[in-house]
KOLVO-637132 format. One record per atom (N, C-alpha, C): residue number from 0; residue in one letter; atom name; x negated, y negated, z negated. Coordinates in nm, 4 decimals, decimal comma. Layout:
% residues N
R  seq  type  atom      east     north        up
R  NUM     a    CA         X         Y         Z
...
END
This chain:
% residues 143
R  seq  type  atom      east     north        up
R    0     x     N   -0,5457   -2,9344    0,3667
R    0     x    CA   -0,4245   -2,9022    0,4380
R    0     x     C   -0,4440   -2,7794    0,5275
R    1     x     N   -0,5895   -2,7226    0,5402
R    1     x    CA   -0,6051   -2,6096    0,6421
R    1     x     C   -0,5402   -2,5040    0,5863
R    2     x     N   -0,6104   -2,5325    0,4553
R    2     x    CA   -0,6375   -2,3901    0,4018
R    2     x     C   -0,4853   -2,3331    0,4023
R    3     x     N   -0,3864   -2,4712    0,3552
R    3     x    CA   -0,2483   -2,4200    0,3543
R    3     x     C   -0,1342   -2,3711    0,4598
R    4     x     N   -0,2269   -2,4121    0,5079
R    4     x    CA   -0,1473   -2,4058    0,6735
R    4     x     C   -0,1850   -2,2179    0,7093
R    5     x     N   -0,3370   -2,1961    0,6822
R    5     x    CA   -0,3928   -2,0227    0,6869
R    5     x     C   -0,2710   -1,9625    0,6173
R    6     x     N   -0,2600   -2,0133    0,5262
R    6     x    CA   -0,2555   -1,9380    0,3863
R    6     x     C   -0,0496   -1,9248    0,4462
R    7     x     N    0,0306   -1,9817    0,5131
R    7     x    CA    0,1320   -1,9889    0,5505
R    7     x     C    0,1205   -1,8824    0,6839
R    8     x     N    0,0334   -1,9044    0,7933
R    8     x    CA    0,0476   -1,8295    0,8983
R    8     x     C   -0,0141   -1,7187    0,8106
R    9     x     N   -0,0961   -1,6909    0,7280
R    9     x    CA   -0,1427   -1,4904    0,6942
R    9     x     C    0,0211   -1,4793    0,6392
R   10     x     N    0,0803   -1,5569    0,5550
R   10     x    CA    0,1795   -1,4807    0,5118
R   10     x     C    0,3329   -1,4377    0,6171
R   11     x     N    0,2721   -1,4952    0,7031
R   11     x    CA    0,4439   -1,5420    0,8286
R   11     x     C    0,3567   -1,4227    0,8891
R   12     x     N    0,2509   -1,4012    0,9215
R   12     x    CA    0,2587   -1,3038    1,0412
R   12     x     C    0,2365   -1,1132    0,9031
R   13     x     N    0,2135   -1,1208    0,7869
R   13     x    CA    0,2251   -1,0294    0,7159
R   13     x     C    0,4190   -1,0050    0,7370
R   14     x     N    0,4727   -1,0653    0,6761
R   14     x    CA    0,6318   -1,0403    0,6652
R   14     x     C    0,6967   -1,0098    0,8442
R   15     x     N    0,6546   -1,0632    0,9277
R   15     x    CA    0,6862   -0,9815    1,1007
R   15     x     C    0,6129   -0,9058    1,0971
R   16     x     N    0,4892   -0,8019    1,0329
R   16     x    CA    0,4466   -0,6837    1,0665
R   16     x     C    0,4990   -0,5860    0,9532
R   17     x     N    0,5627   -0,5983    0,8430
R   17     x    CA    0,5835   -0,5442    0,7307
R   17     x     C    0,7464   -0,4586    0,7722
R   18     x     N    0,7235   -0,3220    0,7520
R   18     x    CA    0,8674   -0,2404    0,7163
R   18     x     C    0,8800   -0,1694    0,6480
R   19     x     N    0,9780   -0,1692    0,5836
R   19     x    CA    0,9626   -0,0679    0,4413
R   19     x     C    1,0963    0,0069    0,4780
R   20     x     N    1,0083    0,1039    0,4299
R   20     x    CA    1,0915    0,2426    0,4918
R   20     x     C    1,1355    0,3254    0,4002
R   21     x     N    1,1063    0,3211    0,2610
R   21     x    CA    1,1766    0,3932    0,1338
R   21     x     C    1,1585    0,2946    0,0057
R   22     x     N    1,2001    0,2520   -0,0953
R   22     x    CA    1,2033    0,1908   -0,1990
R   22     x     C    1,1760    0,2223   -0,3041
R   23     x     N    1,1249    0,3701   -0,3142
R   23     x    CA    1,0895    0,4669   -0,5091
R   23     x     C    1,0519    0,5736   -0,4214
R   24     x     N    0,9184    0,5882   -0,3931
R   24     x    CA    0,8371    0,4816   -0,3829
R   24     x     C    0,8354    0,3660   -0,2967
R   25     x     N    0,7553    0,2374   -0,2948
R   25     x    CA    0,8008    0,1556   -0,1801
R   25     x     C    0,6959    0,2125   -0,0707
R   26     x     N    0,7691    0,2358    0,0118
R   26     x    CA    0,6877    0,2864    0,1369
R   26     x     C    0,6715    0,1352    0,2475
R   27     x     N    0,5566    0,0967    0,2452
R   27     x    CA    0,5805    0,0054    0,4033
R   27     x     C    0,4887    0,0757    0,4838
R   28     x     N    0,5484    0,0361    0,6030
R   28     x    CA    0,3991    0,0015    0,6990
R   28     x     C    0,3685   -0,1019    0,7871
R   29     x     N    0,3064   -0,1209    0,7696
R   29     x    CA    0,2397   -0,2758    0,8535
R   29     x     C    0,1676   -0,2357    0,9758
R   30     x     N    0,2552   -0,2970    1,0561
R   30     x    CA    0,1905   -0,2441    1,2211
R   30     x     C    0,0717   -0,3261    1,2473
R   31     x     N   -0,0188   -0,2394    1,3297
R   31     x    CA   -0,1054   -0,2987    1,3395
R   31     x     C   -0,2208   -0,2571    1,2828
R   32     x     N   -0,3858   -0,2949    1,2815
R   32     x    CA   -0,4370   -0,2313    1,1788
R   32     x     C   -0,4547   -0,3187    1,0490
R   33     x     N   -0,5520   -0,3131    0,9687
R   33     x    CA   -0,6331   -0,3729    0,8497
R   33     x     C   -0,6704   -0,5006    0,8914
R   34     x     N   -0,7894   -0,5078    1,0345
R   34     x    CA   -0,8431   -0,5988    1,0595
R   34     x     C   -0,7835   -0,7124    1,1271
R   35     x     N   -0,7152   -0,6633    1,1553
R   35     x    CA   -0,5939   -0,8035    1,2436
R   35     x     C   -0,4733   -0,8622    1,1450
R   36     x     N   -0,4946   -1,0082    1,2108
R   36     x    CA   -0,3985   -1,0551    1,1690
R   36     x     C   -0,3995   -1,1373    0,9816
R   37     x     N   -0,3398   -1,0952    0,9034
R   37     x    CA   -0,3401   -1,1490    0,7793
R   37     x     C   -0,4180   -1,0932    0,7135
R   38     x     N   -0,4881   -1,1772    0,6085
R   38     x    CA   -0,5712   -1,1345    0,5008
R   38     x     C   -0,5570   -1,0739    0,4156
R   39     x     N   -0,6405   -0,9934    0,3152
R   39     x    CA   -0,5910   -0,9172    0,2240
R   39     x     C   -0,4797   -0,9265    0,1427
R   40     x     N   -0,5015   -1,0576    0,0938
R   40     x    CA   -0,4345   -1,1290   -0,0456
R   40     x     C   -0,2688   -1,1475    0,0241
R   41     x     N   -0,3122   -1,1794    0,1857
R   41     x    CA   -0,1671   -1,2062    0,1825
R   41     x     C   -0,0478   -1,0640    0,1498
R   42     x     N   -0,1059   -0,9732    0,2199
R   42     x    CA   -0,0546   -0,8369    0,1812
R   42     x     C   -0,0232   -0,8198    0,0509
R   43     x     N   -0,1217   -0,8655   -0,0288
R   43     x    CA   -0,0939   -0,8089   -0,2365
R   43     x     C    0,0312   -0,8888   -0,2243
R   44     x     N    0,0091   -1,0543   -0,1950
R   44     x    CA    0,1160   -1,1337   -0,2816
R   44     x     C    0,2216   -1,0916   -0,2073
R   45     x     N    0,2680   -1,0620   -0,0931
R   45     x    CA    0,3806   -0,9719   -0,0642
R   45     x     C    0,4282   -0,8829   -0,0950
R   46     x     N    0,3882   -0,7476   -0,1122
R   46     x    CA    0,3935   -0,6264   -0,1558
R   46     x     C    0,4077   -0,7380   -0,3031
R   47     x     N    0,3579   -0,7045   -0,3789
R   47     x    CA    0,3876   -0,7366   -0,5261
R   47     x     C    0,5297   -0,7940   -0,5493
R   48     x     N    0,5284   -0,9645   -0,4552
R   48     x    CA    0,6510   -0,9494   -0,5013
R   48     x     C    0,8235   -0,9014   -0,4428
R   49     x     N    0,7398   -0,8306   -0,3409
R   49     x    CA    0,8655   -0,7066   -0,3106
R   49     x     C    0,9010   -0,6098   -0,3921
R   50     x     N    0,8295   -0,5853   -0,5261
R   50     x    CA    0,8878   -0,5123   -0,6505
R   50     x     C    0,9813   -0,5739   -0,7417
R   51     x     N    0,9800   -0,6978   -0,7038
R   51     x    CA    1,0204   -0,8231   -0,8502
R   51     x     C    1,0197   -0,8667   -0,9167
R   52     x     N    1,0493   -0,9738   -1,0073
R   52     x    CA    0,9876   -1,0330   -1,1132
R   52     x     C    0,9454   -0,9475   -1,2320
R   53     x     N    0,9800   -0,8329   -1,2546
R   53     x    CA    0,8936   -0,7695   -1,3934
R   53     x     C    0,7731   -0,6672   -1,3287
R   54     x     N    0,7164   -0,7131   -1,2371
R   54     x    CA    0,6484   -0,6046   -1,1871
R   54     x     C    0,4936   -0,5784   -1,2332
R   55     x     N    0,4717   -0,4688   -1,2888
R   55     x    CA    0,3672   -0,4447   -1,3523
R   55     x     C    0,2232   -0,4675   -1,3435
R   56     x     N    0,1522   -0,4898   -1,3813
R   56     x    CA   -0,0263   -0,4942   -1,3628
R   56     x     C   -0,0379   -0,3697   -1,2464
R   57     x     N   -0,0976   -0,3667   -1,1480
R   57     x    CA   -0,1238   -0,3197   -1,0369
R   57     x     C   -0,2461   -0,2950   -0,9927
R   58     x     N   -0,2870   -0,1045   -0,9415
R   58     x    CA   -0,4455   -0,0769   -0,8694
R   58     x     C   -0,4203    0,0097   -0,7689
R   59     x     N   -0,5268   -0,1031   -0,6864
R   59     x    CA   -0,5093   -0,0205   -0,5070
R   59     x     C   -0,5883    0,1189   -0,4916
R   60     x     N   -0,5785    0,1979   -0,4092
R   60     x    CA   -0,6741    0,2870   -0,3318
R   60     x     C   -0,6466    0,3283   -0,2348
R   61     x     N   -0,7295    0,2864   -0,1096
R   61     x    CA   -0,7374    0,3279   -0,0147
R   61     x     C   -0,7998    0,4035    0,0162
R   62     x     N   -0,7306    0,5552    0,1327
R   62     x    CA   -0,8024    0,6845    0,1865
R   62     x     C   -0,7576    0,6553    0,3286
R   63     x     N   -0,8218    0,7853    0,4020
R   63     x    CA   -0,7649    0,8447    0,5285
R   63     x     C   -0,6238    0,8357    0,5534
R   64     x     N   -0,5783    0,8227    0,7000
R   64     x    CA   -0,4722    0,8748    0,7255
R   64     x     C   -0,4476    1,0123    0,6964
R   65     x     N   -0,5194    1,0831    0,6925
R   65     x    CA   -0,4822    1,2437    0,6763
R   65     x     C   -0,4900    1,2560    0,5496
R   66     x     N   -0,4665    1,1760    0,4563
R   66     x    CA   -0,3866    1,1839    0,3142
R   66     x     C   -0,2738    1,1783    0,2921
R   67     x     N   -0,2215    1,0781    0,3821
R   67     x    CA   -0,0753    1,0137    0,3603
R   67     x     C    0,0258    1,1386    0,3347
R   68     x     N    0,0383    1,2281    0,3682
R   68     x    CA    0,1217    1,3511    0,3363
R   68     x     C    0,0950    1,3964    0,1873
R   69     x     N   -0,0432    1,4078    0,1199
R   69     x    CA   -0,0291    1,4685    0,0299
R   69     x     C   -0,0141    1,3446   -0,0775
R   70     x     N   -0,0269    1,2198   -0,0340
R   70     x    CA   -0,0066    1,0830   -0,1085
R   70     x     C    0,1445    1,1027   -0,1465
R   71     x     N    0,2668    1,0956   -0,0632
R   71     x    CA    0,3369    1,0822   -0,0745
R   71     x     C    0,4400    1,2294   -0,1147
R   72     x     N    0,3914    1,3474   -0,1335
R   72     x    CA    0,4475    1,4586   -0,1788
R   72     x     C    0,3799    1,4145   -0,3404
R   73     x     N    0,2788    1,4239   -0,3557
R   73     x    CA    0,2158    1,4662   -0,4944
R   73     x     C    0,1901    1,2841   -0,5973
R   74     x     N    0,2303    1,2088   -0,5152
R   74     x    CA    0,2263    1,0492   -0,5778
R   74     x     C    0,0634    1,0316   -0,5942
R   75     x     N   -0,0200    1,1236   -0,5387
R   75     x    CA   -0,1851    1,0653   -0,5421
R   75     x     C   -0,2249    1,1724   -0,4721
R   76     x     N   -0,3506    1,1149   -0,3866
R   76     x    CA   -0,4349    1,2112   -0,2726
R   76     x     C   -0,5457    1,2814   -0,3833
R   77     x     N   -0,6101    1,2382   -0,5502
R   77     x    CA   -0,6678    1,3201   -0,5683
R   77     x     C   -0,6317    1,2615   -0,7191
R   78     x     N   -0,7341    1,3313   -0,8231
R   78     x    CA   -0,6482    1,3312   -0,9897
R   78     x     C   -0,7444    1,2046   -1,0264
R   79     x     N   -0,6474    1,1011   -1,0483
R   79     x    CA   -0,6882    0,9480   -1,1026
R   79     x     C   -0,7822    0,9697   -1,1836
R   80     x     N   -0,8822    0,8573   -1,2032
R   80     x    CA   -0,9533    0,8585   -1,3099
R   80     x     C   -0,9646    0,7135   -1,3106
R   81     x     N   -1,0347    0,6949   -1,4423
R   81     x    CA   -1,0638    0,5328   -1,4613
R   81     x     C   -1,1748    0,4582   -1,4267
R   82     x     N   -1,2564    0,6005   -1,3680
R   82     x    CA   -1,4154    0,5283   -1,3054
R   82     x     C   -1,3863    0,3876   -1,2349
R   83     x     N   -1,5320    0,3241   -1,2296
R   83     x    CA   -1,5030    0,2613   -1,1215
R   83     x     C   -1,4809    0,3115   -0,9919
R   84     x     N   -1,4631    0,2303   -0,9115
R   84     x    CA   -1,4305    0,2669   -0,7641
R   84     x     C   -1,3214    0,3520   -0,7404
R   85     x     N   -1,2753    0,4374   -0,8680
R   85     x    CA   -1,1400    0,5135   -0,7696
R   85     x     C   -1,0429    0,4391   -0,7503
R   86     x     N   -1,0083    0,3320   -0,8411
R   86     x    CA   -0,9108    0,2429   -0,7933
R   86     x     C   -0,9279    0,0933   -0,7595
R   87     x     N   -0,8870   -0,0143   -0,7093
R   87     x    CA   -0,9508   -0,1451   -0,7522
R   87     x     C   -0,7983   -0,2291   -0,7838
R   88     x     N   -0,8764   -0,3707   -0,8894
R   88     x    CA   -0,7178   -0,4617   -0,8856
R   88     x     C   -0,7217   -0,5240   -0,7899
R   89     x     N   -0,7691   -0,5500   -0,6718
R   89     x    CA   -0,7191   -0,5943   -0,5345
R   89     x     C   -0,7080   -0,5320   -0,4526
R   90     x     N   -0,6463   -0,5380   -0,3481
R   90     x    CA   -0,5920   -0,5137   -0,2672
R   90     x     C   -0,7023   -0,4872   -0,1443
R   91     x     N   -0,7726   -0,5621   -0,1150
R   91     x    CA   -0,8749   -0,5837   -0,0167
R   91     x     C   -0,9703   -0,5300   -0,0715
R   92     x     N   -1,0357   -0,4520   -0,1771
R   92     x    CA   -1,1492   -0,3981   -0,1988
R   92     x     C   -1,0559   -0,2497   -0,1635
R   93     x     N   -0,9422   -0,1766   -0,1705
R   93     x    CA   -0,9013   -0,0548   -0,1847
R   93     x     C   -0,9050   -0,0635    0,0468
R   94     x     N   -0,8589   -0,1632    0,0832
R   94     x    CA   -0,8362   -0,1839    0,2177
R   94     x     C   -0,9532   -0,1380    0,2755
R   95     x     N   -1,0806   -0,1613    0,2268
R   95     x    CA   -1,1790   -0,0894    0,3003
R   95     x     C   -1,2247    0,0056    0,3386
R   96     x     N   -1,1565    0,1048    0,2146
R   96     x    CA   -1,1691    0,2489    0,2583
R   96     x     C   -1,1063    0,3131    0,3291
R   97     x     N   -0,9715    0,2558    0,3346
R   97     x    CA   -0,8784    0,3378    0,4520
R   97     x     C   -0,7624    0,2429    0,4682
R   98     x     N   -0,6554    0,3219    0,5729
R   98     x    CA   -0,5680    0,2468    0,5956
R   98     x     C   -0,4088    0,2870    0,5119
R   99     x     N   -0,4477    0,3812    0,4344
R   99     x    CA   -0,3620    0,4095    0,3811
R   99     x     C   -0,3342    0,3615    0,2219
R  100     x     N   -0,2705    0,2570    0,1728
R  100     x    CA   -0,3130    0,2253    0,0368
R  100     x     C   -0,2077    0,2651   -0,0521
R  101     x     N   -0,2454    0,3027   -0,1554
R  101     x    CA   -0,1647    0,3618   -0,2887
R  101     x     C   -0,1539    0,2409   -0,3355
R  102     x     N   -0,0867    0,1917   -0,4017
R  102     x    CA   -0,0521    0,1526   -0,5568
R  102     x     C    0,0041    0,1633   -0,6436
R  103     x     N   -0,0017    0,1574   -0,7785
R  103     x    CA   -0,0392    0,2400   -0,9003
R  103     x     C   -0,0133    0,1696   -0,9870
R  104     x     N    0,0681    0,1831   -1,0776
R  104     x    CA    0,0679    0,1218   -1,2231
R  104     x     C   -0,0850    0,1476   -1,3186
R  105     x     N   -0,1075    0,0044   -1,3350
R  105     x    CA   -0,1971    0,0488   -1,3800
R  105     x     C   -0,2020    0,0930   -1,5353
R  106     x     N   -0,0944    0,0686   -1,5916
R  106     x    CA   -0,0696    0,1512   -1,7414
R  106     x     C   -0,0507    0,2705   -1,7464
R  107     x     N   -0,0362    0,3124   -1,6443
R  107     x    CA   -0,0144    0,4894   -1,6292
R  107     x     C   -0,1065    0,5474   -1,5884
R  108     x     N   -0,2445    0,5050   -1,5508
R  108     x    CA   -0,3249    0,5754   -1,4924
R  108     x     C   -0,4133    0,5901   -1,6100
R  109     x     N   -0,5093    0,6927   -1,6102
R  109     x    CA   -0,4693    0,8182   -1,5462
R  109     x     C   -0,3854    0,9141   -1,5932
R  110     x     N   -0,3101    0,9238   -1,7230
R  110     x    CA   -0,2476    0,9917   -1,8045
R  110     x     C   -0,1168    1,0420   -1,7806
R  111     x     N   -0,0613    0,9848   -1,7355
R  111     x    CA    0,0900    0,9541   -1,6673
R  111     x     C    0,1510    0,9441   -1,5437
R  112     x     N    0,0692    1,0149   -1,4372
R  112     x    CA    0,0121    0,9991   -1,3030
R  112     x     C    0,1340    1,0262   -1,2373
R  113     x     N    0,1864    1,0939   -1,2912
R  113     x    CA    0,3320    1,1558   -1,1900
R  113     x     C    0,3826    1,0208   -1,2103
R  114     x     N    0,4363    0,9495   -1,2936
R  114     x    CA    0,4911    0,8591   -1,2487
R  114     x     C    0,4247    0,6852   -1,2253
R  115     x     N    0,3043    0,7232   -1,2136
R  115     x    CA    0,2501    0,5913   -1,1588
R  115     x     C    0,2612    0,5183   -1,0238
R  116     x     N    0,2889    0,5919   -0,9271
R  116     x    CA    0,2287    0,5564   -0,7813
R  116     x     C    0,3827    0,4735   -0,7972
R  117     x     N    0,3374    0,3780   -0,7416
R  117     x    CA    0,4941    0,2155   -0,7550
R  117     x     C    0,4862    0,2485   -0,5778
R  118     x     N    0,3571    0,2704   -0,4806
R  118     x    CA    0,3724    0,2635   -0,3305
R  118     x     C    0,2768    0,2733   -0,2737
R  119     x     N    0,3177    0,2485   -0,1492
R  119     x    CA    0,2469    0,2800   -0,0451
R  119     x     C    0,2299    0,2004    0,0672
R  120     x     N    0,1209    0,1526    0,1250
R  120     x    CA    0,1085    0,0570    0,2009
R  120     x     C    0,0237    0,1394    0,3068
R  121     x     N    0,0681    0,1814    0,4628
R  121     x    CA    0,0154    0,2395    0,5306
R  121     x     C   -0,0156    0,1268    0,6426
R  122     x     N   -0,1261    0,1337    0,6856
R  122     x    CA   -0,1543    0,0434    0,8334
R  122     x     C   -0,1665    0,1736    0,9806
R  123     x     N   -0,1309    0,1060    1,0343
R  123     x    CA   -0,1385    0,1991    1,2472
R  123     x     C   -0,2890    0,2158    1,2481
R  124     x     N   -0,3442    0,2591    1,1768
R  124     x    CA   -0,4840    0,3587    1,2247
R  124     x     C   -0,4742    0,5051    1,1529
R  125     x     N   -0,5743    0,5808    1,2609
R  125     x    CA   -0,5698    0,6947    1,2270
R  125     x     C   -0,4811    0,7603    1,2423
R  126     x     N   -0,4349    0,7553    1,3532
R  126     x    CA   -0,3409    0,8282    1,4015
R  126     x     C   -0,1599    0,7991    1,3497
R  127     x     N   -0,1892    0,6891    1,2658
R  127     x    CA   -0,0438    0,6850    1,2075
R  127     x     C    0,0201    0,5893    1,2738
R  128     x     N    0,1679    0,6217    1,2744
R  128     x    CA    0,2411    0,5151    1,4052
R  128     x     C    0,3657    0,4562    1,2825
R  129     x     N    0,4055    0,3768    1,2810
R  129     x    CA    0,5329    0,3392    1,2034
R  129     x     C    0,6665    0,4655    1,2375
R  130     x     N    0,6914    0,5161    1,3973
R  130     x    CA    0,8000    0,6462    1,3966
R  130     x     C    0,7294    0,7520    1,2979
R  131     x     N    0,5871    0,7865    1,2843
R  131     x    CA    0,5146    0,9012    1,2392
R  131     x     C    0,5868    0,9043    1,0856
R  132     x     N    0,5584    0,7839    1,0628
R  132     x    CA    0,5302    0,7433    0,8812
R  132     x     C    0,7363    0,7772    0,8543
R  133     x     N    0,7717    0,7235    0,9573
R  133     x    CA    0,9156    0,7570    0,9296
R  133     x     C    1,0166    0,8711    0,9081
R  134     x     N    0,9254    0,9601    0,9372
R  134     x    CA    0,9869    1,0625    1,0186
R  134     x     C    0,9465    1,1085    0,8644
R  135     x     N    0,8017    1,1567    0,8598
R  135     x    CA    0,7844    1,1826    0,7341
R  135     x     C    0,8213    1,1235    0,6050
R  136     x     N    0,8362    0,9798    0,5906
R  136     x    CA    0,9784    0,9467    0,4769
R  136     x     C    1,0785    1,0124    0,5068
R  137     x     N    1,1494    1,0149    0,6015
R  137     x    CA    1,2693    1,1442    0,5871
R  137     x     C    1,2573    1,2853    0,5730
R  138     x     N    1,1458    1,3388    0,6038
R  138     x    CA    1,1217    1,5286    0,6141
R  138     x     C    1,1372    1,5018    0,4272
R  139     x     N    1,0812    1,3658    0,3823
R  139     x    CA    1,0350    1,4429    0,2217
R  139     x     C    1,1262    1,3727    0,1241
R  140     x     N    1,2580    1,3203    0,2228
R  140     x    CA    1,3823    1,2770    0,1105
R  140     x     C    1,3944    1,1322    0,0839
R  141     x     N    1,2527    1,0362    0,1445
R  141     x    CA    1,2262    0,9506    0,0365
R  141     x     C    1,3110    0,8685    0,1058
R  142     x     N    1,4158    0,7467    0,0156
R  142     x    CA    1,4786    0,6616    0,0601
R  142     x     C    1,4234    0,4874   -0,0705
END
């Protein structure tokens, strides 16, 4: 009964830190950083099914805040590949590298790149504030 009870508060306090601020791509940001608060997984199973029921096989990557601009102009901070490590299928292995997370169809990568990136999951480190992230969804159109 613990585990379910965790597994209810990561997801109740993920959905009060979660705002999504454009929809194609989905832009959120989750106030707060990485380390607080809800667990990885709770983040995937949210985000995921905030796309909807046909929503595709899915790979994270997390960078710097001082990507997020060229993440969201160019739909990737650098040119996909299928190595390991540039992308992962969870959520919490891409979370470690930064606070800024891509996700990615993963049938489109790497070939099809312009239209892979499904979103964006930014956390409050590194200088990024939820007004910051906003401001810049609007300078670059995205709704």
């Amino acid at each position: 009964m613990a585990d379910a009870s965790r597994i209810l508060e990561d997801l109740q306090d993920a959905v009060e830190r979660m705002h999504v601020l454009s929809r194609s791509p989905r832009v959120v940001v989750a106030r707060g950083r990485r380390d607080e608060g809800a667990r990885p997984m709770a983040w995937q199973v949210l985000f995921e099914r905030s796309l909807g029921a046909e929503r595709p096989s899915l790979q994270y990557r997390g960078v710097g805040g001082v990507r997020l601009q060229a993440v969201l102009a160019n739909g990737y901070d650098s040119d996909p590949t299928l190595a390991p490590g540039w992308s992962h299928p969870r959520l919490g292995e891409a979370m470690a590298t930064g606070p800024v997370i891509q996700v990615f169809r993963a049938d489109r990568l790497p070939d099809d790149v312009s239209r892979a990136l499904v979103g964006v999951i930014v956390f409050e480190e590194d200088g990024l504030t939820l007004a910051g992230v906003r401001a810049l969804t609007g300078e670059l159109g995205l709704r």
